[in-house]
Structures are given as structure tokens and as C-alpha cells.
VMD Tcl script that draws the C-alpha trace (Angstrom):
set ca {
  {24.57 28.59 -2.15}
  {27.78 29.14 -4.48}
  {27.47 28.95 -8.60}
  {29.66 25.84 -7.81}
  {27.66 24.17 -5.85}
  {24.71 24.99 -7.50}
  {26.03 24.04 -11.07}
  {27.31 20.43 -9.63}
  {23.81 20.19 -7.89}
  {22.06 20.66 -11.21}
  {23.99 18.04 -13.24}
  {23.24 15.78 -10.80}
  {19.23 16.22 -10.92}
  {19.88 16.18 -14.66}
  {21.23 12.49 -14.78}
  {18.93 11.40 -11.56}
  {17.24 8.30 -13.64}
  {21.09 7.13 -14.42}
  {21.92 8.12 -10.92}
  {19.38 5.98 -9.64}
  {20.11 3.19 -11.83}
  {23.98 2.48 -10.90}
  {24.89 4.67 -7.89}
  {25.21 1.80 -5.47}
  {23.23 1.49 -1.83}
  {24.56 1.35 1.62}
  {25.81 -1.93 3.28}
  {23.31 -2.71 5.38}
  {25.36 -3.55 8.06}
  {26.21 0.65 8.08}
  {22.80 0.67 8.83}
  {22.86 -1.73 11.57}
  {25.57 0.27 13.38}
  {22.81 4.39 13.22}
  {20.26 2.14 14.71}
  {22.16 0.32 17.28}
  {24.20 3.33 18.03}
  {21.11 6.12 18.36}
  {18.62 3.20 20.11}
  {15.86 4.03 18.01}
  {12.82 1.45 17.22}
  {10.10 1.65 14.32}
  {8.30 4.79 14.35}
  {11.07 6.83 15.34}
  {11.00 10.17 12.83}
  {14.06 10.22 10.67}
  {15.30 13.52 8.63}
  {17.19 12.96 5.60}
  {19.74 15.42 4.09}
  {20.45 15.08 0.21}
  {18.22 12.22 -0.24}
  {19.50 12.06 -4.13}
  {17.28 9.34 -5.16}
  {16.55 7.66 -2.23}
  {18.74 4.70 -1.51}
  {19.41 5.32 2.01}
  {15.89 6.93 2.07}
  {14.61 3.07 1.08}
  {17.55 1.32 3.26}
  {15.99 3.78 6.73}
  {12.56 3.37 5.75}
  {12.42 -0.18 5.44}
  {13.63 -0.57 8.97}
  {10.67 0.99 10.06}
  {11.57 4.47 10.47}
  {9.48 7.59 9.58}
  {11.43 9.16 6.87}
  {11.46 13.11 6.17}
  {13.83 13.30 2.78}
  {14.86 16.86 2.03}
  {16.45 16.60 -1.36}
  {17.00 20.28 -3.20}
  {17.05 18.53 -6.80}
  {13.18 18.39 -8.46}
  {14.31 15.58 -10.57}
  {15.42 13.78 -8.00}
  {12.87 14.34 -5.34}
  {10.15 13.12 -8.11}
  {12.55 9.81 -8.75}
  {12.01 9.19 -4.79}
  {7.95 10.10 -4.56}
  {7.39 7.76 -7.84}
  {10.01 5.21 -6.58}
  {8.95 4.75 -3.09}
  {5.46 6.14 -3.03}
  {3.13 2.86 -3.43}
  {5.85 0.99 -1.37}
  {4.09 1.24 2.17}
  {6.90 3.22 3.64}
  {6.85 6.33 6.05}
  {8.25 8.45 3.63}
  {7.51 12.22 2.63}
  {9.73 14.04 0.68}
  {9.97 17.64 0.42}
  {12.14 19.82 -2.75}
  {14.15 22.11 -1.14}
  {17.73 23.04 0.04}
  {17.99 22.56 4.00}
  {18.40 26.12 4.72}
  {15.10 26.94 2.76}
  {13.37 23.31 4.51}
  {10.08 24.09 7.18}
  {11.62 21.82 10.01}
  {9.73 21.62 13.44}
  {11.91 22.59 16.27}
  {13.45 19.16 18.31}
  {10.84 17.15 16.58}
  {13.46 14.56 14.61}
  {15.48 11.53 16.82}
  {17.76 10.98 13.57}
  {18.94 13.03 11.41}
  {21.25 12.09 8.78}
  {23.29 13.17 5.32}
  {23.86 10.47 3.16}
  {26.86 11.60 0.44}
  {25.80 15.18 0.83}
  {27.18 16.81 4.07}
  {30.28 18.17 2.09}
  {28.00 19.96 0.16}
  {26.31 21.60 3.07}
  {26.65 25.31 4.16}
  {29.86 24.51 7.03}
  {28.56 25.90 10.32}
  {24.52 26.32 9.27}
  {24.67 22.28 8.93}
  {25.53 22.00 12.56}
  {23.68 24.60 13.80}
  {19.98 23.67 11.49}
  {20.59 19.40 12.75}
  {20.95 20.30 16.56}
  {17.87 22.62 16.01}
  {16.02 19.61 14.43}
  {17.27 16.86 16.79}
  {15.62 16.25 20.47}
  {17.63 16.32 22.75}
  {19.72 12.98 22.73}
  {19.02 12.60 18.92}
  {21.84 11.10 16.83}
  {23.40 12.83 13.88}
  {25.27 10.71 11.03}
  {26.86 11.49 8.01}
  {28.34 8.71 5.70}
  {29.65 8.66 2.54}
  {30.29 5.57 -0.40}
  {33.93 6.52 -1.48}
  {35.31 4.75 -4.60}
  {38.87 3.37 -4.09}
  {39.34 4.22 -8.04}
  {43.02 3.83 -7.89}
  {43.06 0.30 -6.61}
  {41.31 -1.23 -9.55}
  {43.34 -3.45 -11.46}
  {43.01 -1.73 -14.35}
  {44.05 2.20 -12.94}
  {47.15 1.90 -14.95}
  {45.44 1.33 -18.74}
  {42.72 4.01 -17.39}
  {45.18 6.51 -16.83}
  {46.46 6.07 -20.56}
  {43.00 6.81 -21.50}
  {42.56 9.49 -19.82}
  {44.96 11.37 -20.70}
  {45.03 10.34 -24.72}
  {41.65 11.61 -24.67}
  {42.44 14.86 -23.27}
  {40.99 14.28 -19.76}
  {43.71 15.43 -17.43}
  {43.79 12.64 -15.18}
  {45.97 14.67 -12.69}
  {43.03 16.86 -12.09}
  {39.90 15.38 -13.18}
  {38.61 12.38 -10.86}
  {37.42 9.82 -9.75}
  {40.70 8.44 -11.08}
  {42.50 11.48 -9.52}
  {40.61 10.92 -5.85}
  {43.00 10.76 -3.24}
  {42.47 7.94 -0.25}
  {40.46 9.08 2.69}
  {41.72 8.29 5.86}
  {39.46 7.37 7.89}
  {40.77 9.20 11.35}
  {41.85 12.16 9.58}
  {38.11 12.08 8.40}
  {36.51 11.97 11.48}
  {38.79 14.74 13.16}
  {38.33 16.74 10.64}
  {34.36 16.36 10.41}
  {34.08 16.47 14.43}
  {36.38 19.73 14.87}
  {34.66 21.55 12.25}
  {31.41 21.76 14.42}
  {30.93 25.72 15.59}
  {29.85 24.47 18.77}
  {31.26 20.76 19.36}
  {30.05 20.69 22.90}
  {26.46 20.78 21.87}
  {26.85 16.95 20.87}
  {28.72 14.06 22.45}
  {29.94 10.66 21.86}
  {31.66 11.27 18.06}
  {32.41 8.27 16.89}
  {33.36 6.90 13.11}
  {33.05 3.35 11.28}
  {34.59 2.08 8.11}
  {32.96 -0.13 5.83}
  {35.00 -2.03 3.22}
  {33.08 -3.58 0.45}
  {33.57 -3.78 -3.77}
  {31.16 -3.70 -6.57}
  {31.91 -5.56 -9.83}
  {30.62 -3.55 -13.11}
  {29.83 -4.65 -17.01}
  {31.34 -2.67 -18.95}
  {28.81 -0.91 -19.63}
  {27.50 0.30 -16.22}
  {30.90 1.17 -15.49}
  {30.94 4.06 -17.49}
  {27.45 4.77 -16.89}
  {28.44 5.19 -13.54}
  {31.37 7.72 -14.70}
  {28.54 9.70 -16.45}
  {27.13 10.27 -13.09}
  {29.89 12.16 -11.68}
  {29.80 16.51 -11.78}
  {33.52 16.09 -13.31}
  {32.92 13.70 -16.28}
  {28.94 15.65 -16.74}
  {31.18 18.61 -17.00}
  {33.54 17.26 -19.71}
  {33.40 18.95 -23.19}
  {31.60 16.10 -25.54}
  {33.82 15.30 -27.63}
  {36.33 14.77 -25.03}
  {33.85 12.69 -22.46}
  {32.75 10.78 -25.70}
  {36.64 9.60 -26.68}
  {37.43 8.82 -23.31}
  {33.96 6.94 -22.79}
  {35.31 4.95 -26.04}
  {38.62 4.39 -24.73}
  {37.56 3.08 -20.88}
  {35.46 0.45 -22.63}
  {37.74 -0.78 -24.95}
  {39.89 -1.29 -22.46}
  {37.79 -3.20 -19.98}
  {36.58 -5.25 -22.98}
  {40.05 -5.99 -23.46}
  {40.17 -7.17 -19.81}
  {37.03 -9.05 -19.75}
  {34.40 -6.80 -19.92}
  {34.31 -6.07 -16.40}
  {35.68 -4.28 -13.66}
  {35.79 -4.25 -10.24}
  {35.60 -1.46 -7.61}
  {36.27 -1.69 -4.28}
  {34.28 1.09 -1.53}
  {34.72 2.15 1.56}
  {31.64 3.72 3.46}
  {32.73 5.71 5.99}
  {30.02 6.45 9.04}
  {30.33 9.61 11.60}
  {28.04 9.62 14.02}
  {27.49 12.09 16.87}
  {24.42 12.39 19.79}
  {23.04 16.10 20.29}
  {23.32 16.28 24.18}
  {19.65 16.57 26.52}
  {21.99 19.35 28.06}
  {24.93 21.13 28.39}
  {27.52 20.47 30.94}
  {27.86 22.99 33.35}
}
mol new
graphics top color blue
foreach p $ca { graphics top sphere $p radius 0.5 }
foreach p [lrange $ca 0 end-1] q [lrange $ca 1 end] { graphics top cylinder $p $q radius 0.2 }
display resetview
């Protein structure tokens, strides 16, 4: 694992309660589409990649699956155990990247990354899901993508961020291009090693928006490596800046999301 990687994976664990308390779920109607695309009915064992602090985890398990979590942060795994735990799921959770994790062999019929396949090793991922998967197993990946720069307030934000230092032309989310959702798709099925050794790629987009107080809004902002990475003084002017401005506007602010879904089905053999 790069410094990189590793450094945005720790200031993530480090904010895991805040992480946990306004990092939004998954429409459950994404979830709908994994179970009616793999086939798969209660009991089926699920594998979860970057289970953060176990939204999806909750969303999967509450359907009835068997949930594996792998999640490499400590902080966060011991969010998900304490969260979930007494809850009567099917849930065990184990602390470890996914090249380090003890997987059976063809022992999962889901696997699935929830906001963390970009962060994956490119090549390993593909190669350590179809050893996972039985054959015919379904892989997704999905991801909640803020639409930052369609809030209603992105032009006063800008302002902000840049009287406080905060170079808004490189820091995001407010820099965070739009993700197209074909491009997205191509791009995620042609970068498999070996993209014969699944089938059926296919892709879903799921529009939704979350309104935020004021103040969860830039709790949220405090949950992203970027602002976490900010010097103080800076992250605590511009902190001061985006609420005066949405207190100026009404003291809240909506977001709109798009959760994209990529789904894929490990073949039960290769064509010939």
C-alpha cells in the first residue's frame, strides 16, 4: 500500500464516529437491483470490501445475507462490531487490508466494495474477488458521489474557499468533477487484467439528494481526507466562513447524489 493511501486511510479511521454519524447510506433501491441482479436469497455469504462503518454492511445484512466485512481501519472495524453486534445480523468483521484478509477459496456468492474499490490495489482487486467468488458469483462496486457543484449555494462557497486560503481549484469536494456514468463503467470494466473471467458488466445510476443543518454540513466536510488534511487554521476559517454563509441562506443546504452501481458475474467457466 502507498504512503498516500495509507495516510488518507488513517484520517479516515481517525474521524470514524463522525464518519458514522453523517456519511449517508445507500438507497435501498441500489440494493434491490445486487440482489435481483446476482439471484441470491437469505443465507447467501456476502464479502464486504472497505466496510468503513458499516452502512452497506447494515443495508446487506438486513436483507438476510451472511456478511464477511473486511475493513483495514481498527477504528472503524470496532464502530461496526459495537454498532451491529447485538443487532441479530450475520455479520463478522475482520481488521485487515484485503490483500492481508484469510479468504476461503470460491466460498463467497457476493462480493462487493462499497466507496472503496478506487482505493484497491488495480489488478490484485480483480484477481483476490474472482478467487473469492463461486463460480457465477456477482461482483459490485458502487459509490455515493456528491454533485457539490450543483448546490445552490457553490457560488458563495467558492468565495469562501478561496478567502480562507483553501484553493478551491484543487482542493474538493467543491473541486470534484461530474462522473459520467458510461465513461465510469468502461473505464471500471476495461481495467480488469482478465475481463473474460466475468460476464454480464452492467452499471446503474441512482439520483437522490440529502438536505443538511448547517451544522452537519460541515461535519460532513470534516470527514473528507482533503479538508482532515487542511492546516487548522485554514480548515477552521473556512469551517467559519461555509456556515456563515448557509446561515445566511437558511441554515441549510442541500446536496444532491448520485450512486453509481457496477456490477459484473464471475463466469462457472471459461469459453472455449
Amino acid at each position: 500500500m502507498s504512503d498516500f493511501i495509507e495516510k488518507r486511510r488513517q484520517s479516515f479511521d481517525a474521524a470514524a464516529q463522525l464518519y458514522d454519524d453523517v456519511r449517508p447510506g445507500y438507497p435501498e433501491r441500489m440494493v434491490d437491483a445486487v440482489l435481483a441482479y446476482s439471484q441470491l436469497q437469505p443465507g447467501a455469504r456476502a464479502l464486504e470490501i472497505g466496510a468503513g462503518t458499516g452502512q452497506a454492511t447494515a443495508q446487506f445484512a438486513a436483507r438476510g445475507l451472511t456478511v464477511h466485512a473486511i475493513e483495514p481501519g481498527a477504528a472503524m472495524a470496532d464502530l461496526i462490531r459495537d454498532k451491529l453486534g447485538g443487532a441479530g445480523l450475520g455479520v463478522t468483521v475482520e481488521t485487515a487490508d484485503l490483500e492481508a484478509a484469510e479468504l476461503e477459496p470460491a466460498s463467497f456468492d457476493l462480493v462487493y466494495a462499497s466507496t472503496s474499490w478506487h482505493w484497491l490495489r488495480p489488478g490484485a482487486r480483480w484477481t483476490i474477488v474472482a478467487q473469492a467468488l463461486k463460480p457465477g458469483g456477482t461482483l459490485a462496486a458502487f459509490w455515493n458521489i456528491a454533485h457539490w457543484r450543483r448546490t445552490a449555494l457553490c457560488p458563495q462557497l467558492d468565495v469562501v474557499y478561496q478567502q480562507s486560503g483553501a484553493d478551491v481549484t484543487q482542493l474538493g469536494p467543491m473541486a470534484t468533477a461530474e462522473v459520467e456514468h458510461g465513461a465510469l463503467m468502461a473505464e471500471w470494466a476495461n481495467d480488469a487484467p482478465d475481463r473474460e473471467a466475468f460476464s454480464d458488466y452492467r452499471g446503474a445510476q441512482f439520483d437522490w439528494s440529502e438536505t443538511y443543518t448547517t451544522a452537519d454540513y460541515v461535519r460532513l466536510l470534516g470527514t473528507y481526507g482533503d479538508h482532515l488534511a487542511l492546516d487548522p487554521v485554514v480548515c477552521e476559517r473556512l469551517f467559519a466562513a461555509i456556515t456563515d454563509v448557509i446561515e445566511r441562506n437558511g441554515g441549510a443546504i442541500e446536496l444532491p447524489y448520485a450512486t453509481h452501481l457496477l456490477l459484473a458475474q464471475l463466469r462457472a467457466s471459461r469459453p472455449a
